[in-house]
C-alpha positions in Angstrom: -13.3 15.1 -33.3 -14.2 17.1 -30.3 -15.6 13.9 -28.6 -12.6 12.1 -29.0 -10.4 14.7 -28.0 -12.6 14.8 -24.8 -12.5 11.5 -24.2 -8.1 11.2 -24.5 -8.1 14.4 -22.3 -10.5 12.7 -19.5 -8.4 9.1 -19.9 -4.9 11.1 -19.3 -6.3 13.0 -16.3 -7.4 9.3 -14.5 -4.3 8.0 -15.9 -2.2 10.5 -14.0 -3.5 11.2 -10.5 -6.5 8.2 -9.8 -5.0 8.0 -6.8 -7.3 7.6 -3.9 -7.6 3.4 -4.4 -6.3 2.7 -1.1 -8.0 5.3 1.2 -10.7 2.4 2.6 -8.6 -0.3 4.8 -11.4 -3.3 5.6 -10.1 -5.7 8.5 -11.4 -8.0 10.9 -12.7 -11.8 10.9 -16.3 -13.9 11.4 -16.2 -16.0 14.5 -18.0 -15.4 18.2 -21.0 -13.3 17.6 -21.0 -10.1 19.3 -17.0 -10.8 19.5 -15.9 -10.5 16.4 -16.5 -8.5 13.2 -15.3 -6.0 10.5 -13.6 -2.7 10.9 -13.1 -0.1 8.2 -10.8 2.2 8.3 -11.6 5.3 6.3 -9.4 7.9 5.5 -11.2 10.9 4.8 -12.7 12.9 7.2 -9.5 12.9 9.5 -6.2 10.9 9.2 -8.3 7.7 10.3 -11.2 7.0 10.8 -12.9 3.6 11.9 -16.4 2.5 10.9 -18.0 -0.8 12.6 -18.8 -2.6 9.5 -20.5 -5.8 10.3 -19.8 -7.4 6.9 -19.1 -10.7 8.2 -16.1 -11.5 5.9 -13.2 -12.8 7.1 -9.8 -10.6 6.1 -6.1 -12.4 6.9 -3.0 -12.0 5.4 -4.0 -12.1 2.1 -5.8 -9.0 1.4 -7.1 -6.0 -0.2 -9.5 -3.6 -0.1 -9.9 -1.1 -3.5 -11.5 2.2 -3.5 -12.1 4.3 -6.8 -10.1 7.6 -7.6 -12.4 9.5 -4.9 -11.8 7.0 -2.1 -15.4 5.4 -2.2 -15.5 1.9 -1.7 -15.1 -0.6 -4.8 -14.6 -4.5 -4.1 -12.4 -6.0 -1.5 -11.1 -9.7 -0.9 -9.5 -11.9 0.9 -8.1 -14.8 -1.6 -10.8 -16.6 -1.3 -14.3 -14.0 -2.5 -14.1 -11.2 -3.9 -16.9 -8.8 -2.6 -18.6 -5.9 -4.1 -19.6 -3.0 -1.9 -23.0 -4.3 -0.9 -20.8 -6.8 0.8 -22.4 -9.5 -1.8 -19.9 -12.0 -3.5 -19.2 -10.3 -6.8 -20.6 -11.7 -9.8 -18.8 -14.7 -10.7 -16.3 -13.7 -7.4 -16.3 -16.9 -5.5 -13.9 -19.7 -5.8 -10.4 -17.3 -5.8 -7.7 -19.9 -5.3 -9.4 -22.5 -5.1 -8.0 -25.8 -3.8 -7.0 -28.4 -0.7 -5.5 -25.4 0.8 -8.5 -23.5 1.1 -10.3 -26.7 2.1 -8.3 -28.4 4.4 -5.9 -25.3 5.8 -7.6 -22.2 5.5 -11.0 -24.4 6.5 -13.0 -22.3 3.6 -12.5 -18.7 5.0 -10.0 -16.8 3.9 -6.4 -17.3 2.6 -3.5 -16.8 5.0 -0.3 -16.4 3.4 1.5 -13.4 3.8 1.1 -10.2 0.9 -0.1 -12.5 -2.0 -2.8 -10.4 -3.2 -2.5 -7.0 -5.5 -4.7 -5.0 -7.1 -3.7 -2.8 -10.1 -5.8 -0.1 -12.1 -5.8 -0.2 -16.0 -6.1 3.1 -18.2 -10.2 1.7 -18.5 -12.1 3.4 -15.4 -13.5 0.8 -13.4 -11.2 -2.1 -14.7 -8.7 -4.0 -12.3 -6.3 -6.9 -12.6 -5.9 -8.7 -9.9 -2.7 -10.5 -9.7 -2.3 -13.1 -6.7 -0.6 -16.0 -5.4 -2.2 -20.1 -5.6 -0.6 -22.4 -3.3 -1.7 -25.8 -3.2 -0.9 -28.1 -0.3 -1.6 -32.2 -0.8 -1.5 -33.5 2.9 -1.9 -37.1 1.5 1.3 -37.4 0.1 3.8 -37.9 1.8 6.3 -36.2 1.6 3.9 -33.2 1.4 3.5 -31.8 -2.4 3.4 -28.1 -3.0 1.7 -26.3 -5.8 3.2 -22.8 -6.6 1.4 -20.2 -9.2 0.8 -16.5 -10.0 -2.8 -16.2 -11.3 -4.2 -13.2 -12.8 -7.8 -12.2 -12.4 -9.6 -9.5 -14.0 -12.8 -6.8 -12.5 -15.0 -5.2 -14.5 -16.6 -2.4 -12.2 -18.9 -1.7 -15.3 -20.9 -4.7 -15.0 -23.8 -6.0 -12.5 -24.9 -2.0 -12.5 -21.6 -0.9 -11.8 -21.4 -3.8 -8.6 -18.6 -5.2 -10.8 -18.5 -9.0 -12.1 -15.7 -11.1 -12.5 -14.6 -11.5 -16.5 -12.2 -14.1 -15.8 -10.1 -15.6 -12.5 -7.3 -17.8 -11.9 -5.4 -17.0 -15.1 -1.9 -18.6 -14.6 1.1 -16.4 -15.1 3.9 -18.4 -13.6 3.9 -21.8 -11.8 7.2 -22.5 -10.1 8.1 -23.0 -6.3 7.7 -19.3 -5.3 7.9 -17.3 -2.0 4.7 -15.6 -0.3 4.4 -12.3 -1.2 4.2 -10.3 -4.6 4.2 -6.6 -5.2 4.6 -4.0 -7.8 5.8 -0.7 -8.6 4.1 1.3 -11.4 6.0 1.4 -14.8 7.6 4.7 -15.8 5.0 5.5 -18.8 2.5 5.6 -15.6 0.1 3.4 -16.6 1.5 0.0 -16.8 3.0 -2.1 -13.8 5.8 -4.1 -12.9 5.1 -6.9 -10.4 7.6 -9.2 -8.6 8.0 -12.0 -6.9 10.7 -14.2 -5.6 11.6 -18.0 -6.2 11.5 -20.1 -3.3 14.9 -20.3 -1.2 17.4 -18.2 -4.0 18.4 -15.0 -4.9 16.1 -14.9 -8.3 12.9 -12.9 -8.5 10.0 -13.2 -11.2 9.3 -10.1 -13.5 6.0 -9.6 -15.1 4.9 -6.3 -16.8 1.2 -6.3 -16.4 -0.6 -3.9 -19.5 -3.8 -3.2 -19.4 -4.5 -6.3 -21.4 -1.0 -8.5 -21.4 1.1 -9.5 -19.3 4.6 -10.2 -20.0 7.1 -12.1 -18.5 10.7 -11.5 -18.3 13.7 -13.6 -17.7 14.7 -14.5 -13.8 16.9 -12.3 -12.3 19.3 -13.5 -9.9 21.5 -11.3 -8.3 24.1 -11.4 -5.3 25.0 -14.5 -3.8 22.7 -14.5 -0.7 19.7 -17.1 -1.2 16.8 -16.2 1.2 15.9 -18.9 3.5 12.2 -19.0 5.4 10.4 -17.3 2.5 7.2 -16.0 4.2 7.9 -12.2 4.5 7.0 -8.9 3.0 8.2 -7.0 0.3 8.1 -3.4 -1.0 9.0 -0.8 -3.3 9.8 2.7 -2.5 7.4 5.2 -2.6 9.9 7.1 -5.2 10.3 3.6 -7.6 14.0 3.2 -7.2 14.3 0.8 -4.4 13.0 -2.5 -3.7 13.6 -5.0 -0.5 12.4 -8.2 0.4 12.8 -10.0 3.9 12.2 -13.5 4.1 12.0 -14.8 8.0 15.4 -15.9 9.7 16.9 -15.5 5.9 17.5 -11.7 6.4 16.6 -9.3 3.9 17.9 -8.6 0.5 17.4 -5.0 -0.7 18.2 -4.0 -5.0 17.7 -0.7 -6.7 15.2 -0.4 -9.2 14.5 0.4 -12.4 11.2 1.5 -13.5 11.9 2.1 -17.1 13.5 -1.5 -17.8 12.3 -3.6 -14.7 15.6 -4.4 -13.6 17.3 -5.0 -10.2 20.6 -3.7 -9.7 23.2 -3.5 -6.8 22.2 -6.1 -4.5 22.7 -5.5 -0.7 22.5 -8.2 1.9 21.2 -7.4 5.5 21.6 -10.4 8.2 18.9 -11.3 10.3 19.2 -9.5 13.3 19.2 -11.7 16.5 17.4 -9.8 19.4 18.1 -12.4 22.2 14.7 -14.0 21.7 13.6 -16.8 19.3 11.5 -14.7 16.8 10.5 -14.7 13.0 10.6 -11.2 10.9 7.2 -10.9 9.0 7.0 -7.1 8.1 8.8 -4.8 5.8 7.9 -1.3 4.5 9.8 1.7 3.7 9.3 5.6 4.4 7.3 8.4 1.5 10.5 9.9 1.4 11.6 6.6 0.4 14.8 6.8 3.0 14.5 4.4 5.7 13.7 0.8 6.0 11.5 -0.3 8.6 11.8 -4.2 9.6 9.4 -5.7 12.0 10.6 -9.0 13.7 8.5 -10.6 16.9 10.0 -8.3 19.8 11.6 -5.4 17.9 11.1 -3.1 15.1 14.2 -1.6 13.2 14.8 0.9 10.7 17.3 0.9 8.1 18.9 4.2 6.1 19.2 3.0 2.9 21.0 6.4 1.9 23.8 5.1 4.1 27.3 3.4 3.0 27.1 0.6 5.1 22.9 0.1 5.4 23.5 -3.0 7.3 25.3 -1.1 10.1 23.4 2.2 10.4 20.3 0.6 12.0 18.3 1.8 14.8 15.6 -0.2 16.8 12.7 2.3 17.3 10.5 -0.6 19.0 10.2 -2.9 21.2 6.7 -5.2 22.4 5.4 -4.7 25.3 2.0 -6.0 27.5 -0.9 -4.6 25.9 -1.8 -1.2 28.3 -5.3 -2.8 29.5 -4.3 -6.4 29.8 -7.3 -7.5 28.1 -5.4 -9.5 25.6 -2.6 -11.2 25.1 0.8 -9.9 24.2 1.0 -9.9 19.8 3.9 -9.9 18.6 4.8 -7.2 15.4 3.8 -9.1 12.2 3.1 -6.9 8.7 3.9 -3.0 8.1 1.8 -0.9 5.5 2.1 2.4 4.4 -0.8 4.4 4.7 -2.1 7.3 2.3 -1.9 9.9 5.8 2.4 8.9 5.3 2.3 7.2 8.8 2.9 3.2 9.0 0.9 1.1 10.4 1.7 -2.7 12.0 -0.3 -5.3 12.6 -0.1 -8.2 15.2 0.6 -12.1 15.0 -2.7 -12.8 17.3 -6.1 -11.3 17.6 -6.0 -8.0 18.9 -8.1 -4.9 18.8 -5.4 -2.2 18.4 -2.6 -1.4 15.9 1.1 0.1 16.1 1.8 3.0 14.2 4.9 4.9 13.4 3.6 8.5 13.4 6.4 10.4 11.5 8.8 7.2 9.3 10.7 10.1 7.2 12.6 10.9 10.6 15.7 9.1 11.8 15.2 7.2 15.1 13.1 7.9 17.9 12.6 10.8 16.3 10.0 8.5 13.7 7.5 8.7 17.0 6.3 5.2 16.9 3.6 4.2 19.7 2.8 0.7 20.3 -1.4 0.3 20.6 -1.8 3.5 19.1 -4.9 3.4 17.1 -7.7 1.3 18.8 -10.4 -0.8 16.0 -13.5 -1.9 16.8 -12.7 -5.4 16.6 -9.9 -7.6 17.0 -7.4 -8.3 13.7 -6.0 -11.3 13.2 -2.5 -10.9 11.8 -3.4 -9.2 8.4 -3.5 -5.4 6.5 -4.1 -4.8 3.0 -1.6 -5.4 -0.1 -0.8 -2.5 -2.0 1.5 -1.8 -4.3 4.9 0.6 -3.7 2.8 3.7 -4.3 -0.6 4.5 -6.6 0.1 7.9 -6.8 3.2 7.7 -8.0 2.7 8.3 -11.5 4.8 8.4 -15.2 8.9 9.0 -14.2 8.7 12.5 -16.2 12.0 13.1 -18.6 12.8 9.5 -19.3 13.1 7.2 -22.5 9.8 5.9 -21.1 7.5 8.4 -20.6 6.2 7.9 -24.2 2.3 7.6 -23.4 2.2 11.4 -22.3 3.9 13.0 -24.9 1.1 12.6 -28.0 -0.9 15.6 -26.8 1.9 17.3 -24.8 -0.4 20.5 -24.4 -3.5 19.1 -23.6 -1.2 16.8 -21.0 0.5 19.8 -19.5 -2.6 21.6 -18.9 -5.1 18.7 -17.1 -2.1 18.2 -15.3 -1.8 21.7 -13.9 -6.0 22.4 -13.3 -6.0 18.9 -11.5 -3.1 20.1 -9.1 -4.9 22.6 -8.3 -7.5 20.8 -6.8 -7.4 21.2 -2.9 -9.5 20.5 -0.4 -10.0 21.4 3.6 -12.6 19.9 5.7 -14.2 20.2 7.9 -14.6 23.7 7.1 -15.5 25.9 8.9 -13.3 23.5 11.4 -13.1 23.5 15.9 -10.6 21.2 16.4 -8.9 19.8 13.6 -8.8 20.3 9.9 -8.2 17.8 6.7 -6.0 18.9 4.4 -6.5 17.1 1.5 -3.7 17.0 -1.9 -4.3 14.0 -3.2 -3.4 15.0 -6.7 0.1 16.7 -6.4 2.6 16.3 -9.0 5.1 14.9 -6.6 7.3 14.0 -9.3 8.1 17.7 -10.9 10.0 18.7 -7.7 12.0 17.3 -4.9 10.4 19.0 -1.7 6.3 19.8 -1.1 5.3 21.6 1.8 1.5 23.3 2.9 2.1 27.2 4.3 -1.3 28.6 6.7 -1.6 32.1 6.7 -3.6 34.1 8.3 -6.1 37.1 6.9 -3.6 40.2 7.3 -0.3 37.2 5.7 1.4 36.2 9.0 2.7 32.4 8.2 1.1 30.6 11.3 2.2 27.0 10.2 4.5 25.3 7.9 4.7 22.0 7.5 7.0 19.5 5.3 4.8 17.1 3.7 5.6 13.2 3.1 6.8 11.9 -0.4 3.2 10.8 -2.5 0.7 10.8 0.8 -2.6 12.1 -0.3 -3.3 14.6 2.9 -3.0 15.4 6.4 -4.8 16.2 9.8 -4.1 19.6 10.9 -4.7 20.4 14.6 -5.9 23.9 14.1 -7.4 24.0 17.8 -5.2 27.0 19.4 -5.7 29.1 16.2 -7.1 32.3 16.3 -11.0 32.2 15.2 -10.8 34.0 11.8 -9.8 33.4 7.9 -6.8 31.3 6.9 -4.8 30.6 3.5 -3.8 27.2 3.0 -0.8 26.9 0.5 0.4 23.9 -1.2 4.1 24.8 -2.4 6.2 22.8 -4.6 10.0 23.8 -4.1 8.6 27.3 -2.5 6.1 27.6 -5.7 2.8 27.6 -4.8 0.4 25.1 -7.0 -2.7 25.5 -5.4 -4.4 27.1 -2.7 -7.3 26.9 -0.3 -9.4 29.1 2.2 -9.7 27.9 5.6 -12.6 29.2 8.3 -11.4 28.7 12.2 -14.6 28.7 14.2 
């Protein structure tokens, strides 16, 4: 009995805060030696970190890169291999999607449509489906014939000595005409996942539930009367579940609440393509941690939406505009795809190769005030369009006090208390710390209160920072450069409660 017990208490605590799976970003592509190559970014030591990785796999649109609860390096792919962390094909890895596409289009390195790849955890450590798009393209035939399908595969991490090995690939889930991207928002039990994905050219979207060992599918929903035109865009939940948006091109984008209990879309909201005086697609999409404002990349501009507005389509503000990279050494890139990252800034990628990414530093903040910078954060290689697929939020947990939080409640003490001893965990690093300092929550309880915030104090009490932190990010880089040398308290407060705490050593 008290192995069992054990083993349900240690299940529950991965089930509720594993949430450090997308904390390794791998981009980059295989061509000119010396030229071109891999870059890692690593978010640990500081908000971002880039490692020259050499791995001589090409990444491009359709991506990911999985880490394990800690933020060490599992597998990553790009549609085509799956790779373990030696940078070996996994076992039984190769051959993801295949078909003429990869042959004749792709030319065998990589797929390139845009956010077709996810990865989700199950409640077994170590175990991943993989759910992903197949698109088939017969240039014989005239006209040209298109295959459409959602394809499951499933990782083992367990097997190969814990290298991981492919159980089974390619599993079809849905074959229709489809549009390029899928996502998925965790289920509100906290363990399950809801992944969707539009039909070509209408207002209908694809369901699937994905359990840890079924997947169901649910009936199309079609809602509103705007069918999406152009289908290759982005989509995203909200880091908060209750919102999800789609943009699809010159077709617009179409944004729904969500449901995470049911899976269901409701009050459908149109937003027309915004025409910036320049022929131009619109590729990214990606919304705030405070789960607020829409950000919309198209070539020349970026614009952000406030979805807590009564007329979303009118209260839009263009934070950015393209401009000549600042040392001319490339060509100009236009904005392509958006991703959240785990530090709560968003990062954009470019529709050409280039070396450096655009980041918006602070997205919870209306307008100019969001502080983006074009070329802000510099790789060691040049990217080539893409950056990873990840769902709306992995830390976002079971949607406490509803009809569906039902795989909690069995044990509700034993529940109750890993929750609370894993909030407590806190880190700082470097520590002592010179110039900066990482302050790392990754396993907050966002969903228990509506405001988090980290309080410094100093050894005698005096507050000497206080900082709001963004909805479900996993930590931040503190400059603590002009502080005092001395002792410091770092606080982690939920609603002006503290949940954990921290010492801090200036230098």
């Amino acid at each position: 009995m008290r192995k069992f017990l054990w083993i349900f208490f240690v299940c529950i605590c991965q089930l509720s805060f594993g949430q450090k799976y997308d904390y390794r970003w791998i981009l980059g592509f295989v061509g000119t030696p010396g030229l071109t190559g891999n870059t890692d970014i690593v978010f640990t030591d500081s908000s971002a970190d880039t490692i020259n990785s050499h791995r001589n796999a090409t990444m491009q649109n359709s991506q990911t890169t999985i880490s394990d609860s800690s933020g060490n390096l599992l597998f990553y792919t790009n549609g085509d291999r799956i790779y373990n962390r030696n940078d070996r094909i996994m076992q039984n890895g190769d051959s993801l999607n295949y078909g003429a596409a990869w042959d004749q289009y792709y030319g065998g390195l990589a797929y390139n449509a845009v956010e077709d790849m996810v990865g989700l955890p199950t409640d077994t450590t170590g175990v991943w489906n993989l759910i992903h798009y197949y698109e088939e393209y017969t240039y014989l035939a005239s006209p040209f014939l298109y295959t459409w399908r959602i394809e499951q595969t499933r990782i083992d991490m367990r097997g190969d000595n814990g290298l991981g090995t492919v159980v089974f690939k390619n599993k079809v889930l849905v074959q229709d005409t489809l549009g390029t991207y899928v996502t998925a928002c965790q289920h509100g039990n906290g363990r399950d996942w809801w992944v969707l994905a539009s039909k070509s050219s209408s207002n209908c979207l694809y369901t699937l539930l994905v359990q840890p060992d079924t997947i169901i599918e649910y009936p199309l929903q079609c809602l509103g009367s705007n069918y999406l035109s152009g289908d290759e865009g982005q989509a995203a939940f909200s880091p908060d579940g209750s919102k999800f948006a789609w943009v699809a091109n010159y077709g617009g984008i179409n944004v729904y609440d969500f449901d995470r209990c049911t899976g269901l879309l409701s009050n459908p909201k149109h937003l027309d393509y915004h025409i910036t005086g320049n022929q131009s697609f619109q590729f990214g999409l990606s919304i705030s941690p405070n789960s607020r404002f829409l950000y919309v990349a198209q070539s020349y501009c970026i614009f952000q939406f406030d979805l807590t507005a009564d007329s979303i389509s009118t209260n839009v503000d263009t934070i950015g505009h393209i401009v000549t990279p600042p040392d001319n050494s490339e060509l100009t890139g236009y904005y392509f795809l958006m991703q959240l990252a785990p530090d709560g800034k968003i990062v954009i990628s470019a529709s050409n190769s280039e070396h450096q990414l655009h980041v918006i530093n602070q997205p919870d903040k209306k307008g100019d005030s969001c502080s983006f910078v074009n070329y802000a954060f510099p790789i060691c290689y040049n990217n080539t369009f893409g950056l990873p697929s990840y769902p709306g939020n992995y830390r976002l947990g079971a949607l406490h006090g509803s009809s569906c939080d039902t795989l909690t409640k069995t044990d509700t003490t034993s529940v109750a208390i890993a929750k609370i001893n894993r909030e407590k965990i806190l880190k700082v690093y470097p520590n002592p710390a010179t110039d900066y300092a990482v302050v790392d929550y990754g396993f907050t309880d966002w969903s228990t209160g509506t405001s988090v915030s980290m309080e410094i104090t100093d050894a005698i009490g005096r507050v000497v920072c206080t900082q709001s932190l963004p909805a479900y990010s996993g930590f931040q880089k503190l400059d603590v450069s002009k502080f005092a040398s001395g002792l410091y308290n770092v606080a982690i407060k939920r609603s002006g409660a503290t949940v954990a705490t921290a010492k801090l050593v200036k230098e």
